[in-house]
C-alpha positions as a printed Julia matrix, in Angstrom:
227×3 Matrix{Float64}:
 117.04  140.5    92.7
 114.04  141.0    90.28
 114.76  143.07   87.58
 112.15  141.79   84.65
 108.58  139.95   84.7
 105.71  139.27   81.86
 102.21  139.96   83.1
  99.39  138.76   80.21
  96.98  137.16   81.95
  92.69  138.69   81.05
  91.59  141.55   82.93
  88.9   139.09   83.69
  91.08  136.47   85.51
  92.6   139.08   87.51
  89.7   140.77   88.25
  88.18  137.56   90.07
  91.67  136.42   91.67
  92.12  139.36   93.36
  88.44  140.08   94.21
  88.23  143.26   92.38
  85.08  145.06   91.31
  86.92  146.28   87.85
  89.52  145.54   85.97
  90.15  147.55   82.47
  91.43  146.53   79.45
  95.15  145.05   80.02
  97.6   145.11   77.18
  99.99  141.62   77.54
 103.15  142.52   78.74
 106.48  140.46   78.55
 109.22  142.44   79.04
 108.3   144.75   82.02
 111.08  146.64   82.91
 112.29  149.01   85.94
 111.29  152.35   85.56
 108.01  151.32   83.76
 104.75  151.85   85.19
 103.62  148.13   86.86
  99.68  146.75   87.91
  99.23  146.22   91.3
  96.72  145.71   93.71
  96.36  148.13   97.18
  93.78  148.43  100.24
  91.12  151.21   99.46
  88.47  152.37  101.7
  88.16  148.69  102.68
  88.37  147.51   99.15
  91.16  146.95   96.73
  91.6   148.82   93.96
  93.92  147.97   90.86
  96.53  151.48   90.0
  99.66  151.6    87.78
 102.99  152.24   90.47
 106.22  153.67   88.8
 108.83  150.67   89.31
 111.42  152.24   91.61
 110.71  153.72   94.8
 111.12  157.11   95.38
 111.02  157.53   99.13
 108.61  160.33  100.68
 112.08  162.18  101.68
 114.12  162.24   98.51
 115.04  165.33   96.8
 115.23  164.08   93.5
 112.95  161.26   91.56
 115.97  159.66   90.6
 116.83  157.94   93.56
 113.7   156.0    92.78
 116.12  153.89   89.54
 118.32  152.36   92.44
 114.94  151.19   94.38
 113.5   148.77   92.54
 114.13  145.98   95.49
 113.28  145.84   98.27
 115.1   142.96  100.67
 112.76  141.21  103.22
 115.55  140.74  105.72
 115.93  144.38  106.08
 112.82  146.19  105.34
 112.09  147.14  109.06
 115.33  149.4   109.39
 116.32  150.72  106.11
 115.18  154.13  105.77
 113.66  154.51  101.86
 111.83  151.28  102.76
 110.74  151.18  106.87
 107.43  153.09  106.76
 106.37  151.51  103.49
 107.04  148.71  105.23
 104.83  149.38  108.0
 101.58  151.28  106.26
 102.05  151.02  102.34
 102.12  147.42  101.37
 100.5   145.78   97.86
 100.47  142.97   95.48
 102.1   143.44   92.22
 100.38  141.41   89.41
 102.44  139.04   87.34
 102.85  135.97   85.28
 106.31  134.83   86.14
 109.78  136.48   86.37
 113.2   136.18   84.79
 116.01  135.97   85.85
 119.94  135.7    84.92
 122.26  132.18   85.37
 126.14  132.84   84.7
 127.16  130.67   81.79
 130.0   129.85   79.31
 129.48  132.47   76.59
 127.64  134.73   78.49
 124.25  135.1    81.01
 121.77  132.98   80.02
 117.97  134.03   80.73
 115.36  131.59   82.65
 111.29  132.26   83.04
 110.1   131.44   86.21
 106.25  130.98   87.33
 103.88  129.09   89.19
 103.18  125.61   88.15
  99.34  126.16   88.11
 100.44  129.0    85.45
  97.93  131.18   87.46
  98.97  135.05   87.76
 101.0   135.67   90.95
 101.66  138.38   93.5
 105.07  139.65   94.17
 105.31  141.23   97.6
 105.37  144.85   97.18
 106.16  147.94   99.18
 104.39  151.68   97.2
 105.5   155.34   98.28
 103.89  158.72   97.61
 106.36  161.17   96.66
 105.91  165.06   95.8
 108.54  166.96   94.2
 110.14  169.88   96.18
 110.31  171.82   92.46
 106.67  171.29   92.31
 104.32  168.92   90.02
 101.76  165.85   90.19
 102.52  163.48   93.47
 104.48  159.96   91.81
 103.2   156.51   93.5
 105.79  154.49   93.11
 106.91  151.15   94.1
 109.52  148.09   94.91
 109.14  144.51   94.98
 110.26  142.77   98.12
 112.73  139.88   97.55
 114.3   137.32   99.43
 116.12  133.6    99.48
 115.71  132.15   96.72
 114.28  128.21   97.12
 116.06  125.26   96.53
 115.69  124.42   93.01
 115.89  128.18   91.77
 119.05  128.74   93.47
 120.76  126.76   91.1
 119.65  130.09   88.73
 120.02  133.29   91.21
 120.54  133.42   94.62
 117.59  135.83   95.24
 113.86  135.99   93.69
 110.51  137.85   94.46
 108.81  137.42   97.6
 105.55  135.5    96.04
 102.51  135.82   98.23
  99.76  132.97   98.15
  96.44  133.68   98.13
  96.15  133.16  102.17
  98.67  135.78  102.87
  97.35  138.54  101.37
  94.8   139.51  103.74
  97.17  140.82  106.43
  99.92  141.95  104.15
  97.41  144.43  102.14
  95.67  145.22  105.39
  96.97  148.81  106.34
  96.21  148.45  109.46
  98.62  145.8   110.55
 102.16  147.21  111.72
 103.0   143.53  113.09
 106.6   143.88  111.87
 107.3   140.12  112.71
 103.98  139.08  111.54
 104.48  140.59  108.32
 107.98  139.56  108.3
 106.91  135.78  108.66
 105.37  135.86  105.47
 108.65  137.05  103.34
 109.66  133.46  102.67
 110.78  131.91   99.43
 107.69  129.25   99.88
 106.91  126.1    98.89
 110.08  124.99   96.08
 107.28  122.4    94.66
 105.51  125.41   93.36
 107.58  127.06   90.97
 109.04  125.72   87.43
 111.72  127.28   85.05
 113.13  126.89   81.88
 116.03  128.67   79.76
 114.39  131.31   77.38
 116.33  133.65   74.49
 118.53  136.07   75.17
 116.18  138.72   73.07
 114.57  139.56   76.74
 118.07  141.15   77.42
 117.16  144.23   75.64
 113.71  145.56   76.78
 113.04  146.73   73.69
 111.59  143.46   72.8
 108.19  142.49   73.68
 106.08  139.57   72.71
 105.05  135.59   73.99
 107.66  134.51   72.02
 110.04  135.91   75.26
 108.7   133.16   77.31
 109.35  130.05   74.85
 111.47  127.48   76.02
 115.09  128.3    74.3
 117.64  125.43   73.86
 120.2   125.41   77.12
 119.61  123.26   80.13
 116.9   121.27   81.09
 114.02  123.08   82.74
 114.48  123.35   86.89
């Protein structure tokens, strides 16, 4: 699963990456949390546009926002039949924005926290599924979302078993274009990717809490050598 990331890079960077026409002001980020709104990219009018999705899907059908706190992933194996995530799946896809991702190894003493990111240190796009939800008891519509995760690769594994589906450049195209319902298509892109791209290394156990905040989150902690 994914269940923390650190997105910092300028609102300028982003803004050419993902071919917007405006970014605003971002505030660094390195303890994003579910629950907490998240940047991501969506189709608009033949455009993309950047909004802020609540982290934790809240299917179209659900009585109650809470449901949305157990939907934070989404698995890529079964995203075409499981009901809070199959017409998502099918019409309301997007790119969330990040920086890299941590996750948890099992170690004497306790869990011990990795970063993960791209070797070219570029911001990344997780795979990502966003619902509109209206309460039956009334109020403002919630856009919410869940990242899509899958096997993790090779190297990684040794950390987690799963990790976020991360979409090169080429890909996203077809898997923001809301006109594609090619379930196998789409599918085919939900890989864990190239293992040569990624690069990890132990980090403090302060991200535990996500109280914390700050770069120092990301700096390599003593532990085992980086993956």
């Amino acid at each position: 699963m994914c269940g923390r990331y650190a997105f910092f890079s300028p609102a300028e960077s982003v803004r050419r990456l993902f071919a917007l026409a405006a970014v605003p002001a971002l505030a660094p980020r390195y303890n994003i949390a579910p629950t907490q709104d998240v940047t991501a990219v969506r189709a608009a009018g033949g455009a993309r546009e950047l909004v802020l999705l609540h982290w934790g899907l809240v299917p179209r059908w659900a009585r109650e926002r809470a449901l949305g706190n157990r939907m934070i992933n989404a698995r890529a194996e079964t995203l075409a039949v499981k009901p809070a995530f199959r017409d998502a799946f099918r019409r309301r896809r997007c790119l969330v924005v990040a920086d890299g991702w941590y996750e948890w190894q099992a170690a004497p003493g306790g869990r011990q926290p990795w970063f993960i990111r791209t070797r070219d240190a570029q911001p990344l796009a997780f795979a990502g599924l966003w619902e509109r939800w209206t309460d039956p008891a009334g109020g403002q519509p919630l856009e919410s979302c869940a990242l899509v995760t899958t096997d993790a690769t090779a190297s990684l594994r040794r950390i987690h078993d799963r990790m976020p589906v991360v979409l090169p450049p080429e890909h996203w195209p077809r898997w923001l274009d809301p006109d594609c319902a090619d379930v196998p298509a789409l599918g085919a892109l939900l890989g864990p990717g190239d293992d040569a791209r990624f690069e990890a290394w132990p980090v403090s156990r302060a991200v535990n809490s996500p109280r914390n905040e700050g770069p120092a989150l990301i700096e390599r902690a003593g532990g085992p050598e980086p993956a």
